[in-house]
DOLO-497465 format. One record per residue: residue number from 1; residue in one letter; x, y, z of N, C-alpha, C in turn. Coordinates in nm, 4 decimals, padded with zeros to 6 digits, always signed. Example, Ala and Ser with C-alpha at 12.3 -4.5 7.8 and 13.67 -1.06 7.14 Angstrom:
% DOLO-497465
+-------+--------+----------+----------+----------+----------+----------+----------+----------+----------+----------+
: gulum : tidren :     n_xx :     n_yy :     n_zz :    ca_xx :    ca_yy :    ca_zz :     c_xx :     c_yy :     c_zz :
+-------+--------+----------+----------+----------+----------+----------+----------+----------+----------+----------+
:     1 :      A : +01.3190 : -00.5690 : +00.7800 : +01.2300 : -00.4500 : +00.7800 : +01.3200 : -00.3300 : +00.7800 :
:     2 :      S : +01.2850 : -00.2250 : +00.7080 : +01.3670 : -00.1060 : +00.7140 : +01.2900 : +00.0030 : +00.7870 :
+-------+--------+----------+----------+----------+----------+----------+----------+----------+----------+----------+
This chain:
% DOLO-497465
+-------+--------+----------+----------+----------+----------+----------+----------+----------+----------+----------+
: gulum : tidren :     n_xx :     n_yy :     n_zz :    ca_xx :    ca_yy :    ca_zz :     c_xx :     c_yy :     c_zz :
+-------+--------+----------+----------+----------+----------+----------+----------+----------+----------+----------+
:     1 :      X : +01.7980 : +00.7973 : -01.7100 : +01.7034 : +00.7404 : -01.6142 : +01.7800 : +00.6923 : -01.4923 :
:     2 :      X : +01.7491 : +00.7815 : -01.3950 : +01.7978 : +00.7409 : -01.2643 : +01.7244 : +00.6005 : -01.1496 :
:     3 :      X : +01.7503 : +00.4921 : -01.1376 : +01.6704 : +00.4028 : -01.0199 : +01.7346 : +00.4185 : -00.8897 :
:     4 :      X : +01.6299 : +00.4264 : -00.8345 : +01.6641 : +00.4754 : -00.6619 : +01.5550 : +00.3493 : -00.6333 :
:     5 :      X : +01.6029 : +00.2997 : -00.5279 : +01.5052 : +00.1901 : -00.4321 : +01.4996 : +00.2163 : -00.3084 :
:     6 :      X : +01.3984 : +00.2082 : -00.2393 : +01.3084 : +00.2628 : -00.1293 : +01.2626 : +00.0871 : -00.0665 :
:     7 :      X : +01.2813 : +00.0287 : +00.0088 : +01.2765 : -00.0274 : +00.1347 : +01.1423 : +00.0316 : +00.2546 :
:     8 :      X : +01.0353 : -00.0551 : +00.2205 : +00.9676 : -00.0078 : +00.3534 : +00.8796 : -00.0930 : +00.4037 :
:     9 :      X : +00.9470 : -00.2211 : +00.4272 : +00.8930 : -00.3861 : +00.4739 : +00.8584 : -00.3743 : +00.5991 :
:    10 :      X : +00.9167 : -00.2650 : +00.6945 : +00.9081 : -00.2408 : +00.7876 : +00.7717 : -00.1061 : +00.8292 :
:    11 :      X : +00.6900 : -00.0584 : +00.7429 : +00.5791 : +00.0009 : +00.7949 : +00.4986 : -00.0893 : +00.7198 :
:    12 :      X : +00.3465 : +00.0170 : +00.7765 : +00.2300 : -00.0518 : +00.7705 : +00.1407 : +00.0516 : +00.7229 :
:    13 :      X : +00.0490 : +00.0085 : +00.7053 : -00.0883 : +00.0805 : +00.6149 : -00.0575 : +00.1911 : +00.5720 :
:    14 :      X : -00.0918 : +00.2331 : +00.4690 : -00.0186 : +00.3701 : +00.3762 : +00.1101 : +00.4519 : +00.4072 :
:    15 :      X : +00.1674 : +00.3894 : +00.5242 : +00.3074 : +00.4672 : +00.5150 : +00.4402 : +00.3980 : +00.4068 :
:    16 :      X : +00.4219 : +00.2999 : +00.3461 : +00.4679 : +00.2472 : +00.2459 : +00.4392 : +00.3981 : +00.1347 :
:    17 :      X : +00.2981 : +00.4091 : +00.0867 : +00.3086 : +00.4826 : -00.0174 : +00.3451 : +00.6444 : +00.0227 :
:    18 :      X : +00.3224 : +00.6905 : +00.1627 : +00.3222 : +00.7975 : +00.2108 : +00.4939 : +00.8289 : +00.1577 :
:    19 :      X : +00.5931 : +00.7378 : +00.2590 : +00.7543 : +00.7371 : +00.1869 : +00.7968 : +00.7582 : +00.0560 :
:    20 :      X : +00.7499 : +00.6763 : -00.0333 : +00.7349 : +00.6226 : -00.1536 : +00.7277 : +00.8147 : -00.2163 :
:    21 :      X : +00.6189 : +00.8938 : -00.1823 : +00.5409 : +00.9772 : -00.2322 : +00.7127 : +01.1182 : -00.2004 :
:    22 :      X : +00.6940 : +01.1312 : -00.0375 : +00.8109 : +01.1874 : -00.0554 : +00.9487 : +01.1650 : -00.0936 :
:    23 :      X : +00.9576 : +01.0378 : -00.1189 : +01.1325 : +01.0030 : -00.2329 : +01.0544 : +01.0700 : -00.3234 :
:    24 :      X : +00.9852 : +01.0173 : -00.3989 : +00.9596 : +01.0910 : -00.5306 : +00.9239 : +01.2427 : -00.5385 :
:    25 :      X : +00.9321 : +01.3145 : -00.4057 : +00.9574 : +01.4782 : -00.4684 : +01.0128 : +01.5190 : -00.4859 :
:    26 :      X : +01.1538 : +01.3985 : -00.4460 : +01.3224 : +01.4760 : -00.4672 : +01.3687 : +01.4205 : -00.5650 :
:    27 :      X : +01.3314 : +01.3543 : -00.6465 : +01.3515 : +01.3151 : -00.8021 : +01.3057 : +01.3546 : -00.9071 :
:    28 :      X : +01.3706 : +01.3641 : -00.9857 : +01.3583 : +01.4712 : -01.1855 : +01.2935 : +01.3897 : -01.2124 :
:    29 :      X : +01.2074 : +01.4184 : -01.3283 : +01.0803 : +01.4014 : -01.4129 : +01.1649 : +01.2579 : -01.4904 :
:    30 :      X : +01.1003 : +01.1443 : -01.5036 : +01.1808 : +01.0344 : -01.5726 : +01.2711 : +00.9740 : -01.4690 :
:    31 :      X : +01.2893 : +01.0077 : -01.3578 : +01.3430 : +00.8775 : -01.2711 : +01.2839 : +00.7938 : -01.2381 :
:    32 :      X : +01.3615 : +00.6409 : -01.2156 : +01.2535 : +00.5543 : -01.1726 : +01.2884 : +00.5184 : -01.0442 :
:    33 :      X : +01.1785 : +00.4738 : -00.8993 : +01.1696 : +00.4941 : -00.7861 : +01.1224 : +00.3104 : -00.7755 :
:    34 :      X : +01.2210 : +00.2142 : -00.7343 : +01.1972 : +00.0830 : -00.6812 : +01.1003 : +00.1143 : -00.5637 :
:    35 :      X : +01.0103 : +00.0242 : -00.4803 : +00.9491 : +00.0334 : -00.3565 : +00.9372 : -00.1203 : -00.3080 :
:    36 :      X : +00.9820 : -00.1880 : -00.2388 : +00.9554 : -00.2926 : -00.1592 : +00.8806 : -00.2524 : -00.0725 :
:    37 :      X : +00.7619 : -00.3375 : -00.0198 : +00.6643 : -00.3740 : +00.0726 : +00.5800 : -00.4297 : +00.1199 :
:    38 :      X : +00.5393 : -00.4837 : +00.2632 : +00.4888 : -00.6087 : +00.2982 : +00.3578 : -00.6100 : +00.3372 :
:    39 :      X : +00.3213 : -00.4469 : +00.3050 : +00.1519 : -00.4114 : +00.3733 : +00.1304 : -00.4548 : +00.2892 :
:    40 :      X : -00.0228 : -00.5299 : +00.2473 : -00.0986 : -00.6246 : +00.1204 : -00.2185 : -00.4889 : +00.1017 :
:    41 :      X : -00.2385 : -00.3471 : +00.2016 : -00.3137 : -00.3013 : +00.1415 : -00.2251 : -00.1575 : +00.0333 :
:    42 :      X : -00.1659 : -00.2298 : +00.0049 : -00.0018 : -00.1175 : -00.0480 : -00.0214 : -00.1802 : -00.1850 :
:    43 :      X : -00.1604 : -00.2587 : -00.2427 : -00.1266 : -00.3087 : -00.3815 : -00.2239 : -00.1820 : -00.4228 :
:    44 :      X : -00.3668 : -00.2048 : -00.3583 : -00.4320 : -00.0963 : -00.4325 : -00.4067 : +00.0444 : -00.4108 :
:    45 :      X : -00.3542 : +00.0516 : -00.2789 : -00.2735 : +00.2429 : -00.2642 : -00.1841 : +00.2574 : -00.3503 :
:    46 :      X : -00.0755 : +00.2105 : -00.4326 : -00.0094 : +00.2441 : -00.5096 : -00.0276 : +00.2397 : -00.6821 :
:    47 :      X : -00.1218 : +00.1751 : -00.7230 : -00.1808 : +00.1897 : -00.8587 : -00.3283 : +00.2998 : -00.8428 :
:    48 :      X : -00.3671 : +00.3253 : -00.7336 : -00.4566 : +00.4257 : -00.7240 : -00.4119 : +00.5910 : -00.7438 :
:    49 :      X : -00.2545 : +00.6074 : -00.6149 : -00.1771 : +00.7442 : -00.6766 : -00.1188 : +00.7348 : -00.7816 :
:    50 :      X : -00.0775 : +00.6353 : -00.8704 : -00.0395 : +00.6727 : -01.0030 : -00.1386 : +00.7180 : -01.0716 :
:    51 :      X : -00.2605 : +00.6553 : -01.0508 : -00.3596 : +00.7203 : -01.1231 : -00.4033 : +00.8937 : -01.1293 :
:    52 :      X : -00.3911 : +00.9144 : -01.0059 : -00.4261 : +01.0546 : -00.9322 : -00.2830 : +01.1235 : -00.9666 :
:    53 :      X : -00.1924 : +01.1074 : -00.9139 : -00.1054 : +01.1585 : -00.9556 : +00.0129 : +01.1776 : -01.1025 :
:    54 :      X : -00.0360 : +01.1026 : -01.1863 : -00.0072 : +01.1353 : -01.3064 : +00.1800 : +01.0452 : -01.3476 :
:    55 :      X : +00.2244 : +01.0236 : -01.2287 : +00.3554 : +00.9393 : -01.1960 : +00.2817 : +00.7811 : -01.2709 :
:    56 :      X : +00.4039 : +00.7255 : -01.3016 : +00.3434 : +00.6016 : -01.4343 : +00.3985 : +00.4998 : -01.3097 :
:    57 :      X : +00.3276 : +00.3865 : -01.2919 : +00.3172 : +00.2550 : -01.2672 : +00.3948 : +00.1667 : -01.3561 :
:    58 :      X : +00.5059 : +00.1531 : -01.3307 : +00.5865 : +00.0674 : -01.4864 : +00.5434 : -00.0825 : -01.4600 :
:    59 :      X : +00.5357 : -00.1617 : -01.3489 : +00.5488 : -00.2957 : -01.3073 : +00.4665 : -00.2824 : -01.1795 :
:    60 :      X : +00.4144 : -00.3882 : -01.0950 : +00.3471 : -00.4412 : -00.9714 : +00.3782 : -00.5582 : -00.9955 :
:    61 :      X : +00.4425 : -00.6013 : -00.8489 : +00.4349 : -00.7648 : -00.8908 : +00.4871 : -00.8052 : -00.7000 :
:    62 :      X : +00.4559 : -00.9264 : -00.6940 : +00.4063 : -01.0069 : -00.5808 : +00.5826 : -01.1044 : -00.5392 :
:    63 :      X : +00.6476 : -01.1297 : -00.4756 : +00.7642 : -01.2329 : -00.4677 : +00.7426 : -01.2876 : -00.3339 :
:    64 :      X : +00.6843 : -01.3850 : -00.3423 : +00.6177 : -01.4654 : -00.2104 : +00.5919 : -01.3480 : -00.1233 :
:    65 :      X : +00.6348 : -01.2808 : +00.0171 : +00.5218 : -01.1991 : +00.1101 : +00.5431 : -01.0373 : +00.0500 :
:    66 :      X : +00.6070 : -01.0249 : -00.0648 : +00.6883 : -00.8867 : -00.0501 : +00.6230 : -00.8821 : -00.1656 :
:    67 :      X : +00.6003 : -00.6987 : -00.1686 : +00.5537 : -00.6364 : -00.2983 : +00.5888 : -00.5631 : -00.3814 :
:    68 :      X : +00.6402 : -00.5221 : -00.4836 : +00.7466 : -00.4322 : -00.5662 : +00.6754 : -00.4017 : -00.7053 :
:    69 :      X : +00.7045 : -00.2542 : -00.6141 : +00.6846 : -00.1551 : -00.7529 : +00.7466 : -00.0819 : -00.7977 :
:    70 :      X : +00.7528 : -00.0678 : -00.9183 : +00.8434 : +00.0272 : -00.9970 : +00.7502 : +00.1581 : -01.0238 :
:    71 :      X : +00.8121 : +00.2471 : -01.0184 : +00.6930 : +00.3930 : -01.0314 : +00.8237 : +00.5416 : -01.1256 :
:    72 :      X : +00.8021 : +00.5427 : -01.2545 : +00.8604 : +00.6556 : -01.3017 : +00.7715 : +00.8001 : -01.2737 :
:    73 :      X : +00.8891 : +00.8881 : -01.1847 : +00.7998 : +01.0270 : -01.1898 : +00.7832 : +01.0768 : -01.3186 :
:    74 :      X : +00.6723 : +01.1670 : -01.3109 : +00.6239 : +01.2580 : -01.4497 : +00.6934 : +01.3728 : -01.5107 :
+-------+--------+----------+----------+----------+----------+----------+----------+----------+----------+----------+
């Protein structure tokens, strides 16, 4: 299991998960992909493409303004 972390405090409205989406096409099945981010509408865009996309949601969680998710590809 490979972790790679992705940094993207610095965009806004779905380009958090848009990034997020292409790291994870360059990663093997079972890596896990960190994501920091400060958009608040980046909680429900990112448990919505795990859903759709079949990639597992390991963790969501809140650290005062910042948001972090852990996401293993499929």
């Amino acid at each position: 299991m490979v972790k790679k972390y992705l940094n993207t405090n610095n965009l806004d409205c779905s380009l958090p998960l848009l990034k997020a989406k292409l790291f994870l096409s360059k990663l093997s099945a079972g890596d896990v992909l960190e994501v920091t981010a400060i958009d608040p509408t980046s909680w429900e865009d990112f448990a919505s493409y795990a859903k759709i996309s079949g990639n597992k949601l390991l963790q969501a969680s809140k650290k005062k303004n910042i948001f972090i998710y852990t996401i293993e590809k499929k």
